[in-house]
VODRENDREN-785155 format. One line per 3 residues: number of its first residue (from 1); for each residue x, y, z of N, C-alpha, C. Coordinates in steps of 0.001 Angstrom, whole numbers, plus 500000, padded with zeros to 6 digits. Example, Ala and Ser with C-alpha at 12.3 -4.5 7.8 and 13.67 -1.06 7.14 Angstrom:
1) 513190,494310,507800,512300,495500,507800,513200,496700,507800; 512850,497750,507080,513670,498940,507140,512900,500030,507870 .
This chain:
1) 742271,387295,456056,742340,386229,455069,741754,386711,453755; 742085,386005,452666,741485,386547,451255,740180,386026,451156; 739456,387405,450752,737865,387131,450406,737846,386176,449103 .
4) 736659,385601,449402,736717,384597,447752,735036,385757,447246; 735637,385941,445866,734225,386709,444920,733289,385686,444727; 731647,386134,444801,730977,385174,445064,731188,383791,443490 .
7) 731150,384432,442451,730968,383168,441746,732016,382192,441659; 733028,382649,442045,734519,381835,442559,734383,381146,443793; 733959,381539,445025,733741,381159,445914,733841,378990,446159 .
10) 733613,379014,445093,733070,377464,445119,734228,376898,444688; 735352,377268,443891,736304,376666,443148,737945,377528,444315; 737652,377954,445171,738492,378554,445889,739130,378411,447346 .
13) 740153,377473,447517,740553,377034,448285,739693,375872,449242; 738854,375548,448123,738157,374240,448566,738522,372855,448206; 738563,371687,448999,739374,370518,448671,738911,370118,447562 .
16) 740025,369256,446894,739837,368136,446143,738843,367260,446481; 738314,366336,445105,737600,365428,445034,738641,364245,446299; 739501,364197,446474,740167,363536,447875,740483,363781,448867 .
19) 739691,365167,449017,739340,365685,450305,740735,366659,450944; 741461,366648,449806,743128,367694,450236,742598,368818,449322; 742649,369890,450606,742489,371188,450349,743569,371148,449583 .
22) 744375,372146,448346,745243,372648,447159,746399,373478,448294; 747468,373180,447534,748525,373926,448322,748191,375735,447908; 748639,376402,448525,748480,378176,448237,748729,378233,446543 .
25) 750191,377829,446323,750905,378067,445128,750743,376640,444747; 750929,376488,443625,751593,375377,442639,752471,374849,442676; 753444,373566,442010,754890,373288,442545,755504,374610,441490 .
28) 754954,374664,440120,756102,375508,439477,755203,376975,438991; 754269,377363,440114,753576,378585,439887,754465,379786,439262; 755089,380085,440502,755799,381218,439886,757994,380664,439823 .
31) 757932,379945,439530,759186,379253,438988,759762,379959,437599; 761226,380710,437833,761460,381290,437058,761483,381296,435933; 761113,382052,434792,760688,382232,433523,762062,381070,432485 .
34) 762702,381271,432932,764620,380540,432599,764181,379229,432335; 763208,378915,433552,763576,377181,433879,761914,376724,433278; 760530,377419,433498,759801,377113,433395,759751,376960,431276 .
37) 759566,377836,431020,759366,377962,429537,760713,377235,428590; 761649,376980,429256,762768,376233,428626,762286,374884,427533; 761720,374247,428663,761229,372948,427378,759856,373395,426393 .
40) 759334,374378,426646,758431,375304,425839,759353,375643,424145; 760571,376314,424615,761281,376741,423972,761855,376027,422962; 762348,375051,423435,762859,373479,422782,761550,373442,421547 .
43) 760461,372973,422326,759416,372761,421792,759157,373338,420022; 758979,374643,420618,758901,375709,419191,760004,375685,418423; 761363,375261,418961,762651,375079,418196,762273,373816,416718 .
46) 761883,372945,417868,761650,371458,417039,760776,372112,415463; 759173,372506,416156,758003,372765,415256,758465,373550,414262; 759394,374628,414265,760273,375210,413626,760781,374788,412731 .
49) 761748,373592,413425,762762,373123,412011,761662,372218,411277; 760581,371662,412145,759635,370620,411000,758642,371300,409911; 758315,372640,410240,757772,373695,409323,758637,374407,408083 .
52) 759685,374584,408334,760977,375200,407903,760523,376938,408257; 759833,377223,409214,760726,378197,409200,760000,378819,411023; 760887,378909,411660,760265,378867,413344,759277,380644,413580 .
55) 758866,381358,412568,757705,382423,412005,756756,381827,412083; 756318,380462,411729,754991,379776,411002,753784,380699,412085; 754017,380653,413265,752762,381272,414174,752109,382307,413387 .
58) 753174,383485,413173,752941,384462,412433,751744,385071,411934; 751507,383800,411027,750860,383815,410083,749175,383145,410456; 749336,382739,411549,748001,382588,412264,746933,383500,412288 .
61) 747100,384718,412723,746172,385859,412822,747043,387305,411408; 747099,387052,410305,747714,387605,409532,747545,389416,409761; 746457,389088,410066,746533,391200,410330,747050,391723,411264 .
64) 747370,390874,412000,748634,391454,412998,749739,391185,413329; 750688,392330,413789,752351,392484,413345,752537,390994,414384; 753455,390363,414070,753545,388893,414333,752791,387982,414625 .
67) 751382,388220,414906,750465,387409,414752,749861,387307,415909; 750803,388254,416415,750339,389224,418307,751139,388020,419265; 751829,387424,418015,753240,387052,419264,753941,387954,420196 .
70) 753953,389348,419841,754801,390121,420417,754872,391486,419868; 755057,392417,420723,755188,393792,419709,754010,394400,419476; 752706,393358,419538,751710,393989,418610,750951,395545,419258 .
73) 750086,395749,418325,749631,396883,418952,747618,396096,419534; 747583,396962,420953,746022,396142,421325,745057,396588,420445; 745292,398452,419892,743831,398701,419392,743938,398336,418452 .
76) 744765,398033,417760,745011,397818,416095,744308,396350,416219; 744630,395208,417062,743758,394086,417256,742420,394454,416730; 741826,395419,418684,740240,395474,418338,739673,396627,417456 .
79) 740529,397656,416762,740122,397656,415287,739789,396930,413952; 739928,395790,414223,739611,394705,413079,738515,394533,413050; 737624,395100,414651,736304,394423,414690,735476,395116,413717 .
82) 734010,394443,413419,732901,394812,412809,731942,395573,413421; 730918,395723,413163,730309,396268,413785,729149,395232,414631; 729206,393733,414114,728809,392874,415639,729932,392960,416216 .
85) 730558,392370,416132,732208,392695,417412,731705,393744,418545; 732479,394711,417471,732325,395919,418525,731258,396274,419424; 729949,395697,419300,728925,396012,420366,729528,395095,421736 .
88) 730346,394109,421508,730939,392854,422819,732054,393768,423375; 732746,394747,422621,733730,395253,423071,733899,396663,423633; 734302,396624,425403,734473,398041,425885,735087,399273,424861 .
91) 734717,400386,425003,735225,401447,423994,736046,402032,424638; 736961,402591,423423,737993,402887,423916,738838,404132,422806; 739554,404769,423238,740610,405560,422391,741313,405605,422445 .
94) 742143,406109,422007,743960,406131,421754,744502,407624,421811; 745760,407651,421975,746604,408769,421879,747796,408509,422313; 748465,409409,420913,750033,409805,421448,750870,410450,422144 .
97) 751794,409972,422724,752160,410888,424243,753327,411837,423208; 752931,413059,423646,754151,413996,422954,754819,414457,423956; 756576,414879,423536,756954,415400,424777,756778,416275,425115 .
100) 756601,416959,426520,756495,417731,427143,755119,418761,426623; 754118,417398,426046,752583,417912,425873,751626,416977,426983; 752381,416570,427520,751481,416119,428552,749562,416523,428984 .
103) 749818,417679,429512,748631,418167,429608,747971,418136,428538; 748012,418960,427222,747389,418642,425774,746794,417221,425609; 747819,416179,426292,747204,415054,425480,746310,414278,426585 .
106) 746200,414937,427975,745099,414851,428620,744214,414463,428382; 743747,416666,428010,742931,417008,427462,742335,416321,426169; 743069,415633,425568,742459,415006,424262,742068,414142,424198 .
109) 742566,413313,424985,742079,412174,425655,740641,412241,426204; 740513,413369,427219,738881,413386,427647,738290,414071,426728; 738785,414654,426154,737786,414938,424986,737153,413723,423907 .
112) 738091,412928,423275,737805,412152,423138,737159,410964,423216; 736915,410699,424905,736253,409780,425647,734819,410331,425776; 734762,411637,425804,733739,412432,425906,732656,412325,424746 .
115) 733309,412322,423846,732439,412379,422121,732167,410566,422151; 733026,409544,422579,732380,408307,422883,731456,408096,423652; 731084,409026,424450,729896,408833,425499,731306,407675,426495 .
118) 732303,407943,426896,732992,407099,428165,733198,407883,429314; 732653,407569,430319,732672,408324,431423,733999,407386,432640; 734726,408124,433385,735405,407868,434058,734504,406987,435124 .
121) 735462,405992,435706,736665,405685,435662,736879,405214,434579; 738119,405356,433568,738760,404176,432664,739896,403389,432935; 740340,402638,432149,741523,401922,432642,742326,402457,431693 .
124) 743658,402907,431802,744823,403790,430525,746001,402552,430946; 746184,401871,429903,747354,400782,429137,748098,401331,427901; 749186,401062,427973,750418,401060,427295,749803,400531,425692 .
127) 749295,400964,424747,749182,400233,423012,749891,399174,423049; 751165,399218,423418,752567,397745,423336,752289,397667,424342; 752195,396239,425427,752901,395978,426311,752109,394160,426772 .
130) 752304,393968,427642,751765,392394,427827,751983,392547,429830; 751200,390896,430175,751320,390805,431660,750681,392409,432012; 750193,392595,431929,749685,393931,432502,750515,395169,432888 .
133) 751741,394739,432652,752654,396051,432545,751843,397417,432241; 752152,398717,433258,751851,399410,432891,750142,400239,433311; 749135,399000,433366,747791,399237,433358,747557,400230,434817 .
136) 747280,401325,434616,746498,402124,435246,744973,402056,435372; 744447,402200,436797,742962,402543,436907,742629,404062,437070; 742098,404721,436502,742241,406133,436720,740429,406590,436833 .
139) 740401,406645,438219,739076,406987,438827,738483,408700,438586; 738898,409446,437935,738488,411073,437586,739242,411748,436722; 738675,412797,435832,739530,413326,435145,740842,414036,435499 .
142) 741113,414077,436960,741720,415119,437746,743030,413858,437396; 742719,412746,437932,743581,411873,437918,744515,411763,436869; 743727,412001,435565,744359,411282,434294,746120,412114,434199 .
145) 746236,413230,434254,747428,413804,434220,748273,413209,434573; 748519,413021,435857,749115,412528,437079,750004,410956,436559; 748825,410095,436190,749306,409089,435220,749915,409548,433961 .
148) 749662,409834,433416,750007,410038,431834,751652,410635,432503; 752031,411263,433186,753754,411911,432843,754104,410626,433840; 753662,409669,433952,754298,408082,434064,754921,407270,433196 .
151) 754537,407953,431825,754718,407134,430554,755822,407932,430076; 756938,407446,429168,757728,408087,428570,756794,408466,427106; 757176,409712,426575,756967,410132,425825,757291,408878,423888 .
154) 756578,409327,423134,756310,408137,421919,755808,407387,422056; 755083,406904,423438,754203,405724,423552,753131,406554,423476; 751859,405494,422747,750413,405237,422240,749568,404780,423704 .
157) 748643,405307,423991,748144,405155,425467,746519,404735,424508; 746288,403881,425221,745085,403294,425365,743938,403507,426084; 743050,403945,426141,742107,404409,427264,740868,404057,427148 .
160) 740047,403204,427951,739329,402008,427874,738023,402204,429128; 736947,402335,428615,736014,402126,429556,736084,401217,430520; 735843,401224,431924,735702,400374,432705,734736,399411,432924 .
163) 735001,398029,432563,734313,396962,432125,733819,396476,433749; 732724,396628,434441,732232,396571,435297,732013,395049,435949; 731655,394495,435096,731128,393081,435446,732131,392275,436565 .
166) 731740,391878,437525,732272,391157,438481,733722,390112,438290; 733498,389058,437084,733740,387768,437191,735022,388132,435811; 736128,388422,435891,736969,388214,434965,737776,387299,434370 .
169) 737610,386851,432788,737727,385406,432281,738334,385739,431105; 739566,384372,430902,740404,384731,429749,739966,383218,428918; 738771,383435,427782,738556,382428,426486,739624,382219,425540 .
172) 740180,381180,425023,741071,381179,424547,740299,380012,423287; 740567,380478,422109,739444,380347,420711,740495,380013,419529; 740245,378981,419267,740924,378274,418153,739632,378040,416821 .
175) 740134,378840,415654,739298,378615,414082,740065,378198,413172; 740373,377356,412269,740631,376991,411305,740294,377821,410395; 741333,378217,409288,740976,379214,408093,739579,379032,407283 .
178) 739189,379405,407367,737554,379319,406476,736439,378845,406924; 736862,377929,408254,735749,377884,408940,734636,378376,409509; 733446,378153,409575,732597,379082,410522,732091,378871,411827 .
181) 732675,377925,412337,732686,377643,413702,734445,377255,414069; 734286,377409,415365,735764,377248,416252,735379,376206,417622; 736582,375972,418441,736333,375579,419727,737282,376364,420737 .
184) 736129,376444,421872,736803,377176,423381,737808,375966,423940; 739121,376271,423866,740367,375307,424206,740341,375734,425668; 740402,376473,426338,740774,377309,427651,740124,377953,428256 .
187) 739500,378372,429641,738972,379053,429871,739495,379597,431580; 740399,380681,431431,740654,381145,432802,739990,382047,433878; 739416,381696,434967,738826,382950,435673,739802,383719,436149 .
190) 740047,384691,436707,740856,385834,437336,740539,386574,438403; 741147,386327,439518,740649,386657,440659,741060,387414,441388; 741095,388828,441244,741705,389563,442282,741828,389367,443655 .
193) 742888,388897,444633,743311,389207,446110,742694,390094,446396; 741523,389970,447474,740909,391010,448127,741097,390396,449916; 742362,390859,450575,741896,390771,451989,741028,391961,452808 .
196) 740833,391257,454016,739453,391796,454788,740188,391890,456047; 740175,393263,456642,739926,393914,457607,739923,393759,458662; 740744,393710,460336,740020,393110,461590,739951,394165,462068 .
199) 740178,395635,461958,740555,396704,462953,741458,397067,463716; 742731,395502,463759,743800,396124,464143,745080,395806,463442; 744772,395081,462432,746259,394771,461974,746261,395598,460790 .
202) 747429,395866,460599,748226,396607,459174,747802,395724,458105; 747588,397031,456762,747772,395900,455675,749157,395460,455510; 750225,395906,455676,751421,394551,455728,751299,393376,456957 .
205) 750678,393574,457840,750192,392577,458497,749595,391563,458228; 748199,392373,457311,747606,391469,456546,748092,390692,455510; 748905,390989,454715,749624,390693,453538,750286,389191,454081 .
208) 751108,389354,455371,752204,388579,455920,751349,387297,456486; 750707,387167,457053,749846,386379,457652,748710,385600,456813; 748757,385874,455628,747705,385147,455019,748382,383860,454474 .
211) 748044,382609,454195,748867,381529,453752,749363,381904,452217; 748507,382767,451094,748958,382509,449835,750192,384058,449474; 748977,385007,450478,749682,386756,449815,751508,386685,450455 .
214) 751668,386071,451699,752835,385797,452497,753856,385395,451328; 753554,384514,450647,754179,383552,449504,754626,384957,449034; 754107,386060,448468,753942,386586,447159,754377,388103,447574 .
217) 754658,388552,448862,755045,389863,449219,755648,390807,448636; 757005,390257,448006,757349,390733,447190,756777,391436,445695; 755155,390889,445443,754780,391448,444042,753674,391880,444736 .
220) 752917,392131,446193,752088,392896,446893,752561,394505,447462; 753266,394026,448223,754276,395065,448962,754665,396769,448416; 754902,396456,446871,755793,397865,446723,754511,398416,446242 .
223) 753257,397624,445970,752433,398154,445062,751124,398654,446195; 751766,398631,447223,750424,399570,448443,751379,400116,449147; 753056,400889,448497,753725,401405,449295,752830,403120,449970 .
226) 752812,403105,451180,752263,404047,451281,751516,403764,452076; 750920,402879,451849,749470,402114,452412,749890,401250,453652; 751069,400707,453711,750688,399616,454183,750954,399564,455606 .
229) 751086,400723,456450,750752,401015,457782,749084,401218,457975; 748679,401334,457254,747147,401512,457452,746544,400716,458537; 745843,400239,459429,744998,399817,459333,743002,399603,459122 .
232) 742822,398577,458307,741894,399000,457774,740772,398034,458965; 739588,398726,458724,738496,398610,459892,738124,397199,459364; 737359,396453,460398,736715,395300,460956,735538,395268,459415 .
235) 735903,394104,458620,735118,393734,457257,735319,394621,456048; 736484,395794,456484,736809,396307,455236,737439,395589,454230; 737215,395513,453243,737980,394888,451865,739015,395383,451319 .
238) 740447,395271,451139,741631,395300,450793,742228,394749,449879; 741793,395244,448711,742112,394573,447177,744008,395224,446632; 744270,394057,446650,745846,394081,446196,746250,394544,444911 .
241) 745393,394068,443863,746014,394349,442739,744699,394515,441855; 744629,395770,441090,743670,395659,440085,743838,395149,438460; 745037,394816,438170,745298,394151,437036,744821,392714,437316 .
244) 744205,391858,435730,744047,390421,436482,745485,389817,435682; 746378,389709,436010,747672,388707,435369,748059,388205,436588; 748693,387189,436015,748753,385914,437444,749898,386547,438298 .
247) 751177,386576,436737,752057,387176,437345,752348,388656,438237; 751383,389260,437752,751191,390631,439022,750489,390173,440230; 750257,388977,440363,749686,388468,441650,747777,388055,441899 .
250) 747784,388214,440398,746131,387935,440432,746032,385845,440691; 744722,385789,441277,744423,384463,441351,743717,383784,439985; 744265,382905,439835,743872,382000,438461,742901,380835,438682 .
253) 742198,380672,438326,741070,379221,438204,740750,378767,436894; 741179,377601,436885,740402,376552,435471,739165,376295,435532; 738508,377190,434419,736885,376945,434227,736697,376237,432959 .
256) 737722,375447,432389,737498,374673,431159,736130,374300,431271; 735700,373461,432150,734052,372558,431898,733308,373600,431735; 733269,375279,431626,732236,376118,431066,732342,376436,429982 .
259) 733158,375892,428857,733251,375812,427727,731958,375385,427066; 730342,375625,426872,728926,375127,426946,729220,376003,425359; 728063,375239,424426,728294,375087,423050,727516,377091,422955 .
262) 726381,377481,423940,726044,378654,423820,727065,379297,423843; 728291,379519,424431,729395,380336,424453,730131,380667,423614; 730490,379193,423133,731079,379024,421873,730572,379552,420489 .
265) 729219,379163,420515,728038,380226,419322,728078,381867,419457; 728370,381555,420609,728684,383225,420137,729954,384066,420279; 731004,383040,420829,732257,383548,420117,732371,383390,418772 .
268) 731442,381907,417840,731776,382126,416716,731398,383836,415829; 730180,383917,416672,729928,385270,415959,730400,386131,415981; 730816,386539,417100,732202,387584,417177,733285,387867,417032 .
271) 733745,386517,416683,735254,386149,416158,734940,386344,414579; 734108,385797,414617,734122,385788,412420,733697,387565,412477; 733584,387942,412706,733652,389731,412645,734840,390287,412662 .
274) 735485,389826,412888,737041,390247,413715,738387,389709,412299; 738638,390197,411691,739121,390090,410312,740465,388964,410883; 740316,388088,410390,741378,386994,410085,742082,386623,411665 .
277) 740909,386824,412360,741319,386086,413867,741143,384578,413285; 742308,383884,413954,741809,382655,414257,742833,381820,415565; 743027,382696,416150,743953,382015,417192,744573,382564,418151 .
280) 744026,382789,419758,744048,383598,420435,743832,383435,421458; 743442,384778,422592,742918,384866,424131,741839,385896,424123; 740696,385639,424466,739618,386677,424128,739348,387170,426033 .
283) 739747,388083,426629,739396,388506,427712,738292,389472,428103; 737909,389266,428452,736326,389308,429267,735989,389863,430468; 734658,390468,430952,734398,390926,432030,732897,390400,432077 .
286) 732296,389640,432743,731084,389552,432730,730266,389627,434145; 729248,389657,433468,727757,390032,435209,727984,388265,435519; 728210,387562,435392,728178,386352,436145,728616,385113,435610 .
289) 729129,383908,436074,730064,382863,435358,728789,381738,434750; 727373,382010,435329,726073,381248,434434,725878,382305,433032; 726040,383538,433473,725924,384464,432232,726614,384180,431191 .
292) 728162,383968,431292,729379,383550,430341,728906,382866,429860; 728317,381099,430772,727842,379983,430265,727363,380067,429034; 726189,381295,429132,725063,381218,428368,725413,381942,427377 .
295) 726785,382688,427499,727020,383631,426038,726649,385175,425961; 726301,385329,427399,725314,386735,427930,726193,387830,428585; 725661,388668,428743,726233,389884,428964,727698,389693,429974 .
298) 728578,390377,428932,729750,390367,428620,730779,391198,427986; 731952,392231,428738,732558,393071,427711,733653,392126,427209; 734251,392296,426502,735534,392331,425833,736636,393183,426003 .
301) 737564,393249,427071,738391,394078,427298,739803,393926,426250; 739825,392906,425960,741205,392733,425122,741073,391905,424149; 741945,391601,423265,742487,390503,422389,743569,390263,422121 .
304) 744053,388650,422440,745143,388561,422798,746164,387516,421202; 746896,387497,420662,747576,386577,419635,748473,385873,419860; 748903,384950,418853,749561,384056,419370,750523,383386,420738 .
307) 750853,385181,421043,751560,384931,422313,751116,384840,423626; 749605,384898,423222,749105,384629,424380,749301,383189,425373; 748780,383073,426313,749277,381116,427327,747327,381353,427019 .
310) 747286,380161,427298,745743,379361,427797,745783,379535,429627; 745724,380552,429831,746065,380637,431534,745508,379669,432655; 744460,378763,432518,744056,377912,432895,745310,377186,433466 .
313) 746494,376692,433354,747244,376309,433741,748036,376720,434781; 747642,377656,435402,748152,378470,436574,747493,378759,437675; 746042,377786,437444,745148,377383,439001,746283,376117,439377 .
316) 746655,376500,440839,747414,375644,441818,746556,374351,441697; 745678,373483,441165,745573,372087,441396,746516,371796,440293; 746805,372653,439309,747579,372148,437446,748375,371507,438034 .
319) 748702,370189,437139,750105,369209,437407,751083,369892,436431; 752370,369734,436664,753314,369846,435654,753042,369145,434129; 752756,367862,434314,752317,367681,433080,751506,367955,432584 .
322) 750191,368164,433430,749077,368705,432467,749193,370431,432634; 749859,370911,433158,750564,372351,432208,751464,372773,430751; 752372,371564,431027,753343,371047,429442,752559,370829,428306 .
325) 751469,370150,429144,750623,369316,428008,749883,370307,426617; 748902,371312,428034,748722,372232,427040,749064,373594,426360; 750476,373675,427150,751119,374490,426526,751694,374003,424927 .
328) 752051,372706,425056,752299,371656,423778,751204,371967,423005; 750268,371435,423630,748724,371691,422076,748593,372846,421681; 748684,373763,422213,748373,375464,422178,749727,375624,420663 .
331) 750640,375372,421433,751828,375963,420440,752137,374870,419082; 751087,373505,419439,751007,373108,418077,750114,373546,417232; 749039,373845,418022,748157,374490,416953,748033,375934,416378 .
334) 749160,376980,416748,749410,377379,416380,750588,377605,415176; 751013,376823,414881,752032,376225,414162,751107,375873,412640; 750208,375016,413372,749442,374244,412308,748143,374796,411526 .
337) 747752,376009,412392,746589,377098,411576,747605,378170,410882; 748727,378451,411221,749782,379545,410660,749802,378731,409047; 750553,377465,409460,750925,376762,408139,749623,376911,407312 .
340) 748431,376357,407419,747450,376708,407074,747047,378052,406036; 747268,378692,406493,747160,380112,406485,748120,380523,405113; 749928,380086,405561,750936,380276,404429,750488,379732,403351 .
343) 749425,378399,403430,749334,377553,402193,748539,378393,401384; 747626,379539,402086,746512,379981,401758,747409,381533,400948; 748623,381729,401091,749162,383166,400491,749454,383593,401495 .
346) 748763,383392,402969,749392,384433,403890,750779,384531,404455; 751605,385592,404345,753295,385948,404963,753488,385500,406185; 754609,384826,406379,754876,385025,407779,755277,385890,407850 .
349) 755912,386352,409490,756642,387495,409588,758315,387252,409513; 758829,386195,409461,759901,385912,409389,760276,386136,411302; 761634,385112,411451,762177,385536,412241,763275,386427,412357 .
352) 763628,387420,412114,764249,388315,412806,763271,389768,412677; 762445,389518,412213,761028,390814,412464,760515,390292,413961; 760435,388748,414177,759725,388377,415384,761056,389047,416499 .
355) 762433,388903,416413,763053,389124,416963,763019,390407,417325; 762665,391401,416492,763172,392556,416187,761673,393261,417391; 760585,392882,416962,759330,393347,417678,759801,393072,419406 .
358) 760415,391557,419198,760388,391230,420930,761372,392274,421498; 761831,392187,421123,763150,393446,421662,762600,394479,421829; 761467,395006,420977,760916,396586,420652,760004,396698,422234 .
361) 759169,395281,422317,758761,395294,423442,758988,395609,424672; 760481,394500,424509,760832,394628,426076,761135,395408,426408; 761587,396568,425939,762244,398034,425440,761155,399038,426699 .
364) 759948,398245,425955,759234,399664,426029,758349,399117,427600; 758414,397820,427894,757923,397329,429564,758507,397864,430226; 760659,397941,430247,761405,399020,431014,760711,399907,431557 .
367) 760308,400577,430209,760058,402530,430732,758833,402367,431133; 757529,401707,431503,756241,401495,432108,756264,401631,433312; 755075,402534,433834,755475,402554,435773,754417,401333,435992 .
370) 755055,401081,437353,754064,400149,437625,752715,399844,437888; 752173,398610,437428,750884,398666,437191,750241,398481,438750; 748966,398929,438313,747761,399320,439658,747321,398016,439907 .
């Protein structure tokens, strides 16, 4: 059965205030992208024609290429930071994959990580990509090769200290232009699938037999090919997926009520460092979910723009409507800090640049091997 991590433990397959344990999945958890985001779509159509021009997001987070609707680049994000920022944020470097320099750009890579003081393991992500497409865990330098001729050549590789902290959480931070305070709209925990061990069954055994992973085989399965005759010993732990995205099969929980004003004080501080953020997903790794509370030790693994969801809506108690709901507020208020923003001089990106990036994207998820 799936281990629950201790600070989750409490919010994890435990009943309702009416005493009904939560179904595994949701009614429209993983309900195809076609049917789910359709009235989403509508949505932004409408806000569009009432803005005049369906870009307005754009212009929300102006220093980045659509406003990190799409396309964008991650380090170019957490390059904006300051130098408070950057103490919240894991370190990291970059490099370009050349062809048939593979090895070279290894090597440059650990060299690089090396002069940061980053010691392996790191995590190596795609510069473009979203949903975790792509994300490698790469436990030794021996490793890094091996990954890297995974990537097609012209992609920008990312390479990122490993953010240790237990409890992984996606803040989602709304500022008004000029403001110096914001509010925490969202707050998702992320829970990696970890089953446990009896000594005689297979991990596809295990996989098949559990009430939620059974559901989900198909996005478990190819990703322990190899593995999954194993069996693993009596209390061993069997972690499925090391990316946290829902859609690669990570577990989601709504921690909205830890939205506590200490948290928020000090996203304001780190956000106002962060050049012309104001509308986003701030993802996180922290030593504990009282720590978060309090605003306390905490990396920053990402930053996410406009295109980010408020993932909170993808813990199995969410109703359909109160998923619509705040997918509605999210994408109005992005609409309405963009406009903001245009009034202020800032460009949109227009739509067929937004078009032009999404395409560039999806382009480049194709050629990504699959993520760890």
């Amino acid at each position: 059965m799936l281990q629950n991590s201790p600070d989750l433990s409490s919010q994890t397959g435990t009943p309702d205030e009416d005493g009904k344990a939560p179904h595994p999945l949701s009614l429209f958890e993983f309900w195809p992208g076609s049917i789910f985001y359709t009235p989403i779509v509508l949505y932004w159509i409408a806000l569009g024609l009432r803005y005049g021009d369906f870009s307005v997001p754009s212009a929300a987070n102006p220093c980045i290429e659509t406003g990190g609707l799409c396309g964008e680049s991650k380090s170019g994000i957490l390059d904006l930071a300051g130098p408070v920022a950057n103490r919240w944020i894991a370190p990291y470097v970059t490099q370009m994959l050349r062809k048939g320099l593979r090895e070279e750009d290894a090597k440059a890579i650990t060299v690089a990580l090396s002069k940061k003081g980053i010691a392996f393991p790191v995590v190596v992500k795609p510069d473009i990509g979203c949903n975790g497409t792509g994300v490698k865990l790469v436990q030794r330098p021996s490793d890094l090769l091996p990954v890297l001729r995974q990537f097609p050549s012209g992609v920008r590789i990312l390479a990122q200290a490993l953010a240790t902290g237990p409890v992984e959480a996606g803040l989602f931070y709304i500022r008004e232009p000029g403001a110096t305070s914001g509010r925490i709209t969202s707050i998702t925990y992320k829970e990696s699938p970890v089953l446990e061990g009896d000594g005689v069954a297979t991990i596809r055994e295990l996989i098949m037999r559990d009430t939620r992973t059974s559901l989900l085989s198909d996005i478990y399965l190819p990703r322990l090919e190899g593995r999954l005759d194993d069996v693993p010993a009596c209390g061993e732990p069997v972690q499925l997926v090391f990316t946290g995205n829902h859609c690669k099969g990570s577990i989601f929980r709504n921690g909205c009520k830890d939205a506590t004003p200490a948290l928020t004080r000090r996203l304001d501080e780190i956000i106002g460092d962060i050049t012309e953020f104001h509308f986003g997903r701030i993802d996180v790794k922290a030593a504990s979910i009282d720590a978060l509370r309090r605003g306390e030790d905490f990396e920053i693994i990402e930053l996410n723009g406009v295109g980010s969801e408020a993932t909170h809506i993808w813990d199995s108690r969410t109703t359909l409507w109160e998923a619509y709901r705040a997918q509605f507020f999210h994408y109005r208020e992005a609409f309405r800090i963009g406009a903001m923003n245009r009034a202020r001089g800032r460009k949109t990106c227009g739509a067929y640049t937004m078009l032009r990036y999404w395409r560039k994207q999806r382009r480049l998820l194709a050629l990504y091997p699959l993520n760890d």
